[in-house]
C-alpha positions in Angstrom: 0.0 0.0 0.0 1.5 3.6 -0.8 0.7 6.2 1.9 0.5 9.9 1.0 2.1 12.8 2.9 -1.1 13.4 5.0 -1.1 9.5 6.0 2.2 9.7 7.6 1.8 12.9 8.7 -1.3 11.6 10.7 0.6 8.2 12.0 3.6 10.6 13.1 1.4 13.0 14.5 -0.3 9.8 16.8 2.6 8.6 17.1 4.6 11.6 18.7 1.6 12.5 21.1 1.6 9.2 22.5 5.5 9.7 23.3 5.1 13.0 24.3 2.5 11.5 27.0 5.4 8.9 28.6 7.6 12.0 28.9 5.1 14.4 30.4 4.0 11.6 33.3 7.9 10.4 33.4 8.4 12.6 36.8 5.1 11.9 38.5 5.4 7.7 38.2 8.6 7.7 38.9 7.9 9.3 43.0 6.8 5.6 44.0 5.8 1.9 43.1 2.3 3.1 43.8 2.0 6.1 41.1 4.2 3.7 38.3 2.0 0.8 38.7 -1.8 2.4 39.9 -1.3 6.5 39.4 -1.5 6.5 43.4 -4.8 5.1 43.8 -7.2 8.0 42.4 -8.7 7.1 39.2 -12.2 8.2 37.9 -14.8 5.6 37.0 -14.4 6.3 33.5 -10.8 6.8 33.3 -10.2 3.4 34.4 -13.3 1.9 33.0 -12.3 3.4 29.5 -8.7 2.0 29.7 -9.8 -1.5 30.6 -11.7 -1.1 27.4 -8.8 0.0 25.6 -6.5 -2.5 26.4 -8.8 -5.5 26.1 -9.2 -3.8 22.6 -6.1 -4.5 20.2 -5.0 -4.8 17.2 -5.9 -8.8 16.9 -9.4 -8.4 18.1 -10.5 -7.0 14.8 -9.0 -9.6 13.4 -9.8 -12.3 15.4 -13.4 -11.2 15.4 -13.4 -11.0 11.1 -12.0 -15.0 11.2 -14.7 -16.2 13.3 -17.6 -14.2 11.4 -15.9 -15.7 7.6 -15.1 -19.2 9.1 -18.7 -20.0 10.9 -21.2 -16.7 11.2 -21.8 -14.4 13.5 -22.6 -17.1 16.5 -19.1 -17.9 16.4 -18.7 -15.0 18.4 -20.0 -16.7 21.4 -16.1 -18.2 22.0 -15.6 -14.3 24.0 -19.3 -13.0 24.4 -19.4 -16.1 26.8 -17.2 -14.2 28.9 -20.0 -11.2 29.9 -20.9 -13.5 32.3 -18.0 -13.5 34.1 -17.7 -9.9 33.3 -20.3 -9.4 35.6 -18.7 -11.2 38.3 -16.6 -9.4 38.5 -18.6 -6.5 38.6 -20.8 -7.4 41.0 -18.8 -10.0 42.9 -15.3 -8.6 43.0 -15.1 -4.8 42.3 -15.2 -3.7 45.6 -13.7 -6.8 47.2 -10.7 -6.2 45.0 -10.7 -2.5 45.8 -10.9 -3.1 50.0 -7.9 -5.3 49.5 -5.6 -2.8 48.8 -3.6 -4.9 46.6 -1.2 -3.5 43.6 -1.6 -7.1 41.8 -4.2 -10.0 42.1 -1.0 -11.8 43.1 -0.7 -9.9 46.1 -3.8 -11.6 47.3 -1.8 -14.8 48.4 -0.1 -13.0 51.0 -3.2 -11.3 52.2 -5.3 -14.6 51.6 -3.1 -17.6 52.9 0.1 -18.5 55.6 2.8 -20.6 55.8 5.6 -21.5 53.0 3.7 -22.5 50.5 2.2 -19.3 50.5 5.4 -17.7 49.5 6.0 -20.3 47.1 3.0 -19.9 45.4 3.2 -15.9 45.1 6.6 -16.0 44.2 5.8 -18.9 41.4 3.1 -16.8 39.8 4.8 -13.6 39.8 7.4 -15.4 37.0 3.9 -17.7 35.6 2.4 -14.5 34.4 4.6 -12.2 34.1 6.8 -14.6 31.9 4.5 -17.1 30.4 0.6 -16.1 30.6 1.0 -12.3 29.9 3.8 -13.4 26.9 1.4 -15.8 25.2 -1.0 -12.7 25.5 1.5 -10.2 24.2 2.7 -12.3 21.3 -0.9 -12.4 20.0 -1.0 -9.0 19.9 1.9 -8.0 18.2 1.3 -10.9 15.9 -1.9 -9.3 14.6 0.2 -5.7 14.5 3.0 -7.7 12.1 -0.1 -9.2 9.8 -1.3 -5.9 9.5 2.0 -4.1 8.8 2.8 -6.9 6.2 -0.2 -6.3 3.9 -0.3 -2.8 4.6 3.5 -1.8 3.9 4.7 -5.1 3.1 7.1 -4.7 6.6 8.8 -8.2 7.3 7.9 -10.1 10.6 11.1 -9.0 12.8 10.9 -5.4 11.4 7.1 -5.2 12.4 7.9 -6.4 15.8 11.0 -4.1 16.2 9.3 -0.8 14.9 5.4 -1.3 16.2 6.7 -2.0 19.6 9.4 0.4 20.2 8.1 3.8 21.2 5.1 1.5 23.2 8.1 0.1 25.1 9.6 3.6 25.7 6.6 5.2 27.0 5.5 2.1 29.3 9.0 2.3 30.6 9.0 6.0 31.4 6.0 6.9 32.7 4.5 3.6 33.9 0.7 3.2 34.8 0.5 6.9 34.5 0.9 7.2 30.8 -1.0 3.7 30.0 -4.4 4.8 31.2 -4.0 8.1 29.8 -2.6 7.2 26.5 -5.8 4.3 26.3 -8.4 7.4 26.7 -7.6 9.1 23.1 -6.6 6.1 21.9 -9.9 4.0 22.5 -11.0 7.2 20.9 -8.9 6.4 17.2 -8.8 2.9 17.6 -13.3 3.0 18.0 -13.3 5.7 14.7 -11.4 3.3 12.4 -13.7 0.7 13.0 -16.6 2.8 12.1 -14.5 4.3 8.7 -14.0 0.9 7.9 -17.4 -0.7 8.5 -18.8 2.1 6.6 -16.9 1.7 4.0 -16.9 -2.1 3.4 -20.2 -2.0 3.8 -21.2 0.4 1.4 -18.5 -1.4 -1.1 -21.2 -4.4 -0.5 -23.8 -2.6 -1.4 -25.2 -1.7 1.6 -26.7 -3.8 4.5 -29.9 -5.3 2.5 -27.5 -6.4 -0.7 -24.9 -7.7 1.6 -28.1 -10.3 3.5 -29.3 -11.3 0.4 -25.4 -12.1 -0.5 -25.0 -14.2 2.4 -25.7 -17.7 3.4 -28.3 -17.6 6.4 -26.3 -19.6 8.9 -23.7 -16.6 8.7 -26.2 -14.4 9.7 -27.5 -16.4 12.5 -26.8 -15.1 16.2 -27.2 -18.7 17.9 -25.6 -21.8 16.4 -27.3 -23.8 13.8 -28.8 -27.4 15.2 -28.3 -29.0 12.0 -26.1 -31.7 13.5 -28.4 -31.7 16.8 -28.2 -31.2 20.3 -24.8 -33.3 20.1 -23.5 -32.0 17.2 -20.0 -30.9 17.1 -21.5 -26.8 16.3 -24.3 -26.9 19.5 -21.7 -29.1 21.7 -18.8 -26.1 21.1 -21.4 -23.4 21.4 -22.1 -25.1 25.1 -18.7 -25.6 26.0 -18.4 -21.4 25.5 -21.1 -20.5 27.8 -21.1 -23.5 29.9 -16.9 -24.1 30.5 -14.8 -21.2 29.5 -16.4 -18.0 31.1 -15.7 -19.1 35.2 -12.8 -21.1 34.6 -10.6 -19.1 33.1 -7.6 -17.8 34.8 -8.9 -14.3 35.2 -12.6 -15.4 36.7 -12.8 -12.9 39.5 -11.2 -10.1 37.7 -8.2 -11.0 36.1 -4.8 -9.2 36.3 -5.4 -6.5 34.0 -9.1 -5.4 35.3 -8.0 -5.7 39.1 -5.1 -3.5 38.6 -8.0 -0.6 37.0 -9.9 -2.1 40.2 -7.3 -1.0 42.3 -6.7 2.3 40.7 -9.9 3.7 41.0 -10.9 6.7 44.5 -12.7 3.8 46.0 -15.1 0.7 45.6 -18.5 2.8 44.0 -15.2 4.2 41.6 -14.4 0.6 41.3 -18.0 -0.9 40.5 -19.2 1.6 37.8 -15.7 1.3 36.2 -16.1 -1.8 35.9 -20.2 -2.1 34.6 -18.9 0.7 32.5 -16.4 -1.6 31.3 -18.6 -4.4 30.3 -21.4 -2.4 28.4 -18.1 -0.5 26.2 -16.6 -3.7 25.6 -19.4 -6.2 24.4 -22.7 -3.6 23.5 -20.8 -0.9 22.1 -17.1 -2.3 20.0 -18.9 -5.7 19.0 -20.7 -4.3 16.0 -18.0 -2.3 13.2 -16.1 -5.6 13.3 -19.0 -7.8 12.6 -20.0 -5.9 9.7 -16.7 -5.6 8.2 -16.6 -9.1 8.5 -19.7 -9.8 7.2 -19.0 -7.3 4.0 -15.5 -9.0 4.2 -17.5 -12.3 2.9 -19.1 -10.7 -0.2 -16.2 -8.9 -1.5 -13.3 -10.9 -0.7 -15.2 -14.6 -1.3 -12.1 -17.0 -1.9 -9.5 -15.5 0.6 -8.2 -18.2 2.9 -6.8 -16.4 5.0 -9.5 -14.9 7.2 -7.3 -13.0 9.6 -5.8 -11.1 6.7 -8.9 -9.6 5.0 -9.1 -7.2 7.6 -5.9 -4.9 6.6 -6.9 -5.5 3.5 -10.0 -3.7 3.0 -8.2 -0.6 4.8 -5.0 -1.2 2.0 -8.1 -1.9 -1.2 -11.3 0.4 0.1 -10.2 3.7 2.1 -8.7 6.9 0.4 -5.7 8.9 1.9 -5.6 10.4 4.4 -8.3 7.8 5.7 -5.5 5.0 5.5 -3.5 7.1 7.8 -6.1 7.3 10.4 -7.1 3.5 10.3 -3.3 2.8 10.3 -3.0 5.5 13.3 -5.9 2.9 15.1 -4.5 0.0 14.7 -1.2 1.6 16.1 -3.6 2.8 18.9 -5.2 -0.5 19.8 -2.1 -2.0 19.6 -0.4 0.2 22.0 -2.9 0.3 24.4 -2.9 -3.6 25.0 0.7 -4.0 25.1 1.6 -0.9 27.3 -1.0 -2.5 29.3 0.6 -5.8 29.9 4.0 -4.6 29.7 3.2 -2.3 32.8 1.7 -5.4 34.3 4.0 -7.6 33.6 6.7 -5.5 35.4 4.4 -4.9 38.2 4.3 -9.2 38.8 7.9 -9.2 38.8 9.0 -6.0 41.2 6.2 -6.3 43.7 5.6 -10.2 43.5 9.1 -11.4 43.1 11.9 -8.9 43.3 10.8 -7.0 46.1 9.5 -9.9 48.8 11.9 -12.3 47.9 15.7 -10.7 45.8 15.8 -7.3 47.4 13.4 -6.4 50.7 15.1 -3.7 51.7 15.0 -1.2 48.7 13.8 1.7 48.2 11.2 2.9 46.1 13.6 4.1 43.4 15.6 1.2 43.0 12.2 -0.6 42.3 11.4 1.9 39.7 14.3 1.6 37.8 14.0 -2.3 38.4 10.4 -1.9 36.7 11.9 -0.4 33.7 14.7 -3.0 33.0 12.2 -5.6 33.7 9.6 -4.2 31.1 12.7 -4.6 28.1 13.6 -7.6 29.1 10.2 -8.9 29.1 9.7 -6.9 25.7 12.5 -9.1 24.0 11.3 -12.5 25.3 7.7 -11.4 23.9 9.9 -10.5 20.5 11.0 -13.8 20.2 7.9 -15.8 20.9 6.1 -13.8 18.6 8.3 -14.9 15.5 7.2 -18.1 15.8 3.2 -17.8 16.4 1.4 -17.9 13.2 -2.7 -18.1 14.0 -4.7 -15.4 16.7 -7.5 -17.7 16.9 -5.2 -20.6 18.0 -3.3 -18.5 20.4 -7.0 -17.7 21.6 -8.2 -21.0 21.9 -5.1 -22.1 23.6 -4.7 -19.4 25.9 -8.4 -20.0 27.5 -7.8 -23.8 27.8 -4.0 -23.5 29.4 -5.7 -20.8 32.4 -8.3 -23.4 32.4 -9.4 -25.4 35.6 -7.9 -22.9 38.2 -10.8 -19.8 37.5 -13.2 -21.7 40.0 -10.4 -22.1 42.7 -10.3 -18.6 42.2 -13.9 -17.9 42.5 -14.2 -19.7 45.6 -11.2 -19.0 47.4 -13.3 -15.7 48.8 -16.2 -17.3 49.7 -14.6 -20.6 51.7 -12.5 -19.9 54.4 -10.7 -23.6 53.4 -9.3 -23.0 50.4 -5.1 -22.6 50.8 -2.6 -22.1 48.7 -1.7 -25.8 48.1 -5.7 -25.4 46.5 -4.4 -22.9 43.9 -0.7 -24.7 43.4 -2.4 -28.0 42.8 -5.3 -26.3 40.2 -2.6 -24.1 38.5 0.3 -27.6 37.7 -2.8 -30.2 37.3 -4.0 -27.3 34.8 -0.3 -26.9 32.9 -0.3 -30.9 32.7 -3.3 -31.5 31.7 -3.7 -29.1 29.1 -0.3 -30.0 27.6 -0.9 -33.8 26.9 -4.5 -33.0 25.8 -2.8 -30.7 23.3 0.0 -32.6 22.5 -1.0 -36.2 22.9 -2.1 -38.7 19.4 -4.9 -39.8 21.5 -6.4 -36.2 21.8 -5.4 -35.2 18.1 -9.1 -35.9 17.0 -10.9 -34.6 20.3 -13.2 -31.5 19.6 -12.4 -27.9 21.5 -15.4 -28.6 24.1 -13.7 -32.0 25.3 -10.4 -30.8 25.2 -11.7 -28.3 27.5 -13.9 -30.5 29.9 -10.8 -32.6 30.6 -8.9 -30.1 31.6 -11.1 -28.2 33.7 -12.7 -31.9 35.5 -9.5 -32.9 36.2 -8.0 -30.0 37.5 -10.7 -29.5 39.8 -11.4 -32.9 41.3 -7.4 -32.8 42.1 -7.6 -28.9 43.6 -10.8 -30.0 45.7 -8.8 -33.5 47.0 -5.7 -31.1 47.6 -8.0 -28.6 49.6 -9.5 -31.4 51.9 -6.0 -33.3 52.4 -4.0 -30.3 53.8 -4.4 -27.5 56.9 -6.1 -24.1 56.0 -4.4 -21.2 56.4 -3.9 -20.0 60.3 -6.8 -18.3 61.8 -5.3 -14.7 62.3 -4.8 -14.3 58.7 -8.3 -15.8 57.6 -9.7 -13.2 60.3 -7.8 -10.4 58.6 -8.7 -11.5 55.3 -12.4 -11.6 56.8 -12.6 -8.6 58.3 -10.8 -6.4 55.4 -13.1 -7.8 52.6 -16.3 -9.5 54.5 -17.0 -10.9 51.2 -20.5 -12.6 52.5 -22.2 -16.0 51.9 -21.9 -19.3 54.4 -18.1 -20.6 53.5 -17.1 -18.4 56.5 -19.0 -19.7 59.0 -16.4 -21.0 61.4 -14.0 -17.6 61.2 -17.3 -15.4 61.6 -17.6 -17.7 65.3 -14.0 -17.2 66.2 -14.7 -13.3 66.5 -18.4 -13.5 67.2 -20.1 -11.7 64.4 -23.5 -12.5 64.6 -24.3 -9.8 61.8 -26.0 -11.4 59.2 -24.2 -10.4 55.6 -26.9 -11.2 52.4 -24.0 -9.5 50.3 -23.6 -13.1 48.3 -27.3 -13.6 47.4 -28.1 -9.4 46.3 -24.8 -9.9 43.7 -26.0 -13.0 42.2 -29.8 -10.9 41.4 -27.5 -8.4 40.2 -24.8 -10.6 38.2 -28.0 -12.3 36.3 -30.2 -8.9 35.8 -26.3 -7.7 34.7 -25.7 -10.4 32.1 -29.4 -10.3 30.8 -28.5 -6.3 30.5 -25.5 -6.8 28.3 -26.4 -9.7 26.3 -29.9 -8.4 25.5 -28.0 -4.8 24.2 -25.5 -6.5 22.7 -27.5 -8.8 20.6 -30.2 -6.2 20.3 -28.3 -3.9 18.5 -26.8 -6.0 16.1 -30.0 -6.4 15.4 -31.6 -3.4 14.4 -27.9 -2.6 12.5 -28.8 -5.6 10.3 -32.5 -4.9 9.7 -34.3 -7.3 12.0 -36.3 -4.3 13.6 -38.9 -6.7 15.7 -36.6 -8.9 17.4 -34.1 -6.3 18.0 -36.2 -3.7 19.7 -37.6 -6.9 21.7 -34.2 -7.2 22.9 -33.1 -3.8 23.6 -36.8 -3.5 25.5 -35.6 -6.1 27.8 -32.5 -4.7 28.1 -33.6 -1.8 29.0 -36.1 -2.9 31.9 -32.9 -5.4 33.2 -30.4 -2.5 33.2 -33.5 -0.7 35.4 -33.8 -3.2 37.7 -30.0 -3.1 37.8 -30.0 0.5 38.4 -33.0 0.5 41.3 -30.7 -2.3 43.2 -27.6 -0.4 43.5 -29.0 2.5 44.2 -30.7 1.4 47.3 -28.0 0.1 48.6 -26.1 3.4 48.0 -23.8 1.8 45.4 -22.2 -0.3 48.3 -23.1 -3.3 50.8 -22.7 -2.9 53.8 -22.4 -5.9 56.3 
């Protein structure tokens, strides 16, 4: 693709602002771990809600999103809409748990949570497991998408794309930490959501326009829920179950996830911490969903024998959009790009300084050593995500991968605040069976055949039958820190029966039973828009003002709840 003056000028202009940003915020993260790694605790709702939206929105998504819709329909995009269920956990489960804790990392919780050595083995062992391996995998899929992009669009090789797309993210993440991350995601959630719409538009109308591109297309692509043409037990409906049934609470991230407790964390306080979060949801599944689906769906019409799915996307910016136009689209893919990888890069560092350097290498030093420690870990991480990336070839099967290797250690997670018994030889046992499992199912001739689902179901059953045994077989953690734990988060429900005796609280707490009303009036909320505005966008005016009617009364009842309870329990 040849881009004009004004198309570089534009990517140079993005390009220097977001630099300029790292510099300006350079002196302000670098006063203590606290303002590098959560801007010191006093983040708006939508400041932090926005840049959780930001960073789960990259430059792969579109992409990922356009191979699902080409390869099976719209329904296909059940494999991540599943996860607005656990979405809502965490929004009405975990937001304000997270943001009593205190913590600067989920990973922090271990020492808050559990006693004894294998506590310290266990935080120190996932410090290295994500910051090294799980947020890696992550990053590589994102700067994957970035090279494919850069290779149809300027015909860059793979190294040079990786070199030049992630160098000034690196310097920026490295200067100004958290600090320049969430500030750099608002404007560029901004870009990154306006290319989509230029592009949908425009494919679109290549297409002929929404009625021409439907009579184009084959009906099952158009269809929201799987097809039952093979039945109930058809390999389509069985998948389609294994999304919403398996992957949304047992992924590694079920009560928050790294990246959304850290916002958590960041925000004034827990209301801060809810609405960012609901916020969060609504943005990231109602709102983004739909210029991608249409692109994909035009995608199909004009671009019929591609094989390629993942590549059509860059291509309709390179074949359909004028100049000037190219340079912004370019500019937001640079900006989804950056905001995910600053994002983990930040992150990343954060694991290793607070949850490994500092507790275990270097206890004594002072907040500027750690600082300078957080920048030489974010390169170093950056060039072991460099050369991963070189050798992943498919986002959909770094996807697909990545949810079954976190998988059968999200319900440890998801219960280890409700059941004072869970230890940390519960989450060790969950987080190797896990590994193990999800290795020889992956790698083993006997598995070669097995469909997603069962892949998925083996790895999850056996994980958590072995975390469960583990649970039973060994001590809990010592009373004085469950009665901490307890009496920082009261986090409600009957698995804390025996600590709530030890101190005498009678009080009774029905914090458990409100969130699950609000977790299923949430999920009806963001479903219902979600799938209601696609909807009316394609032309099926009846069942989509049905479903935005019904969102409408569920985000109401939503709305009533919380505000009765002052956007807060209390216990």
């Amino acid at each position: 693709m040849s881009l004009s003056t004004l198309d570089w000028s534009i990517i140079a202009a993005y390009m220097a602002a977001s630099l300029f940003i790292g510099v300006y915020f350079t002196r302000r993260a670098s006063s203590s771990i606290s303002e590098f790694f959560l801007s010191g605790r006093n983040l708006p709702w939508w400041l932090a809600g926005t840049s959780m939206v930001a960073t789960t929105f990259s430059s792969d998504t579109p992409l990922y999103v356009t191979g699902l819709v080409r390869g099976h329909g719209i329904y296909e995009n059940w494999q991540w809409w599943c996860f607005i269920m656990s979405g809502m956990m965490s929004v009405f489960f975990f937001a304000r748990l997270w943001r009593r804790l205190g913590v600067l990392t989920d990973v922090e919780l271990i020492d808050m949570r559990y006693s004894g050595r294998s506590a310290k083995i266990l935080r120190g062992f996932k410090a290295i497991y994500f910051s090294v391996a799980i947020h890696t995998i992550i990053k590589a899929q994102v700067i994957l998408a970035m090279a494919k992009i850069l290779d149809v669009s300027l015909g860059w090789g793979k190294w040079e794309s990786i070199i030049i797309s992630s160098g000034i993210t690196v310097a920026y993440a490295m200067l100004s930490g958290y600090w320049g991350v969430v500030t750099t995601d608002f404007f560029q959630f901004i870009i990154a959501m306006v290319g989509a719409i230029v592009l949908a538009f425009a494919s679109v109308n290549k297409a002929g326009g929404i009625s021409v591109m439907k009579s184009q297309l084959a009906s099952s692509t158009l269809n929201f829920f799987p097809p039952l043409d093979g039945g109930f037990f058809g390999l389509t409906f069985m998948t389609f179950l294994g999304y919403i049934g398996l992957s949304w609470w047992s992924k590694y991230s079920s009560d928050g996830g790294g990246v959304i407790v850290q916002r958590m964390s960041s925000c004034k306080d827990e209301r801060h911490s809810l609405i960012a979060t609901f916020y969060f949801n609504i943005a990231n599944y109602g709102l983004r969903t739909w210029p991608w689906i249409l692109a994909a769906l035009a995608s199909i019409v004009l671009y019929p024998a591609v094989k390629d799915h993942e590549a059509v996307y860059p291509q309709m910016m390179v074949d359909l959009l004028p100049s000037g136009l190219r340079g912004l689209m370019l500019a937001s893919f640079f900006a989804a790009f950056m905001s995910t990888l600053s994002t983990y890069l930040n992150l990343s560092s954060a694991y290793f300084v607070n949850d490994f350097y500092r507790p275990y290498v270097r206890k004594d030093a002072n907040e500027r050593h750690l600082i300078f420690v957080s920048r030489i870990a974010t390169l170093v991480l950056s060039v072991i995500t460099g050369v991963v990336t070189y050798h992943v070839t498919s986002i959909i099967g770094v996807f697909k991968f990545l949810i079954a290797f976190g998988s059968g250690t999200g319900l440890v997670y998801i219960i280890r605040w409700y059941w004072w018994r869970v230890n940390a030889w519960s989450e060790i046992s969950a987080m190797l069976c896990s590994t193990v499992t999800t290795i020889i199912v992956y790698t083993h001739s006997a598995f070669k055949d097995s469909p997603y689902y069962t892949k998925l179901a083996l790895i999850i059953g056996i994980s958590t039958v072995v975390w469960v045994f583990v649970t039973l077989l060994t001590k809990p953690s010592d009373n004085r820190k469950l009665i901490e734990f307890y009496r920082k988060t009261t986090p409600g429900g009957p698995g804390w029966g025996p600590i709530k005796k030890l101190i005498n609280d009678t009080r009774k707490n029905n914090t458990l039973s409100d969130a699950v009303i609000e977790w299923f009036y949430g999920c009806l909320f963001v479903i219902c828009l979600t799938l209601g505005i696609g909807k009316i966008l394609l032309g099926f005016y009846i069942s989509g003002i049905s479903l935005l009617s019904l969102a409408f009364i569920s985000g109401l009842l939503v709305y009533k709840r919380l505000s009765k309870m002052g956007w807060g329990y209390s216990s």
